[in-house]
N, C-alpha and C positions, 0 to 999 in steps of 0.2 A: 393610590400609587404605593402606598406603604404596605399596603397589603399583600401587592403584586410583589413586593421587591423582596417580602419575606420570604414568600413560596419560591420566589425564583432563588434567590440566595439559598437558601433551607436546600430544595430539591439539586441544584446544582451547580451550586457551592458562588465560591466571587469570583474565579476566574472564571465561571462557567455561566454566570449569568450576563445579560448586557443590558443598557440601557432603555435599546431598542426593543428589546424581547420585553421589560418589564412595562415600557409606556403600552406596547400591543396588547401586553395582557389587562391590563389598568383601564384599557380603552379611551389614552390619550394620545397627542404629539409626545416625542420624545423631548420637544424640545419645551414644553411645560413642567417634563421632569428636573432636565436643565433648568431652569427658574427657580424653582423650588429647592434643587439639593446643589446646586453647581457642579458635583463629580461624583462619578461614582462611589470612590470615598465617602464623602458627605451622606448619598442615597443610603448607602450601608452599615454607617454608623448611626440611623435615623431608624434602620427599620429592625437594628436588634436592638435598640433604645438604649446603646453604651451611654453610660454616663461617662466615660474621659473616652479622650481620644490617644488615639498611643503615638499620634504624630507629636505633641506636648511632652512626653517623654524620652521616648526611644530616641532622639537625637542623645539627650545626655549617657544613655546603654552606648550607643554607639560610638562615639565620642572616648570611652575609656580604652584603655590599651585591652588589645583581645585577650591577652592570658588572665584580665580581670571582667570579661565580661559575666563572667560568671554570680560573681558576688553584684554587680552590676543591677543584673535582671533583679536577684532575691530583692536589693533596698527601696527598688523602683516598686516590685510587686507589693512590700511590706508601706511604704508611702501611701500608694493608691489607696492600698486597703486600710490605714490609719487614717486618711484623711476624712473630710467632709463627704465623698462621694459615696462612702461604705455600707449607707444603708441602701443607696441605689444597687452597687453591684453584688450585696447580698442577695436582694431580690435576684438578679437576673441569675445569678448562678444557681438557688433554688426553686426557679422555674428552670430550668435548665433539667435541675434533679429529677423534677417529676413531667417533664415535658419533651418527648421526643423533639419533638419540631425545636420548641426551644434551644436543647440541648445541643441542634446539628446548627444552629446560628452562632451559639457561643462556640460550638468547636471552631467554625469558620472564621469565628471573628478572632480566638485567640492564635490559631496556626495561620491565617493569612496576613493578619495585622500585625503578629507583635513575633512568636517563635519565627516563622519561616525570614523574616526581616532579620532577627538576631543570629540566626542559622549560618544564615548567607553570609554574613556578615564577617565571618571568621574565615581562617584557610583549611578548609575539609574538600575535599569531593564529592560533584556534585552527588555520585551516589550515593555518598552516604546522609544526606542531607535530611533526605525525608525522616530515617531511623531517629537521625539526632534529634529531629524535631520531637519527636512525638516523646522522647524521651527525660527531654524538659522540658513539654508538656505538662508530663506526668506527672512529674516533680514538683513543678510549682502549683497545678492545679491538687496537689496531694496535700500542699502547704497550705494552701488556701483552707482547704476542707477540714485539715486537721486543727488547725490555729482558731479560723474564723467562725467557718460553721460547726463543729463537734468540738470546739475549743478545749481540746487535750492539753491536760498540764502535764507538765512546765511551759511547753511549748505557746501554748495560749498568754499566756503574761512574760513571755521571756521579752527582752529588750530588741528593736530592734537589730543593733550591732550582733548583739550572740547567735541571733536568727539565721542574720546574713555569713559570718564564722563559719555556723553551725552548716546551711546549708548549700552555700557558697561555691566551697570546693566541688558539689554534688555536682551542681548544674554548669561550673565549667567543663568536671570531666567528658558530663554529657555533651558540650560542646567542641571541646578541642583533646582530649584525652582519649589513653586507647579504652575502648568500649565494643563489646559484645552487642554487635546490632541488631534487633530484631529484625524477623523477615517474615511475609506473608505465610501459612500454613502451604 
């Protein structure tokens, strides 16, 4: 089942896969997959092997006044990755690196789980949504990379607080700030 739910996730994406599609592919009932994961949720957070789930945090993102979700995201993301879980989701973000398939699970799981939820979440337009998403994105997946994995100084041992300072304003602008959106070629 976990196999099916990868490829279906992977190939087309989480709004594009269904339960029913991945028990057929699995060659079970659908409703063994209910057993096992209770929601699609659950199926999906199982089959890119997150170590957190973003429902445990993102209430508290959401939760702040929106002209602070900004710094919000960066304390959430810099937590996660301080905490106990960090050696798990290094792994997954360096298979990600060197793993196509990988990489289009982690893309799905961070813009459907955790950006496209905080996106929305603000007063923008829906069209601009998609741009903003991807824009902090960038950002925090750039943070990640720079801090965690090729651990750049200063940046690598600065303190949380400075981090969030530092990078804070970035990812509200991307949220709620006037910003230069990108758009397809």
């Amino acid at each position: 089942m976990l196999a099916a739910a990868r490829t279906a996730f992977a190939d087309r994406g989480y709004d594009g896969a269904s339960i029913r599609a991945i028990a057929t592919a699995a060659g079970v009932d659908p409703a063994l997959v209910h057993h096992y994961f209770g929601t699609k949720d659950r199926l999906f957070l199982a089959a890119v092997q997150a170590p957190v789930d973003p429902d445990e945090f993102l209430p508290e993102v959401l939760a702040v006044a929106p002209d602070q979700r900004g710094a919000a995201v960066v304390g959430v993301v810099l937590r996660v990755w301080d905490g106990p879980t960090r050696p798990a989701v290094l792994a997954l973000v360096r298979s990600a690196v060197n793993h196509e398939w990988s990489a289009r699970l982690l893309r799905e799981f961070v813009l459907t789980r955790i950006v496209r939820r905080v996106v929305g979440s603000v007063d923008v337009p829906v069209e601009e949504r998609e741009g903003r998403g991807a824009l902090v994105a960038s950002q925090l997946m750039g943070l990640v990379m720079a801090r965690y994995v090729f651990r750049i100084e200063p940046l690598a041992s600065a303190s949380p607080p400075s981090v969030v300072a530092a990078v804070g304003p970035t990812v509200q602008r991307y949220l709620t700030g006037d910003v230069e959106l990108p758009h397809p070629r």
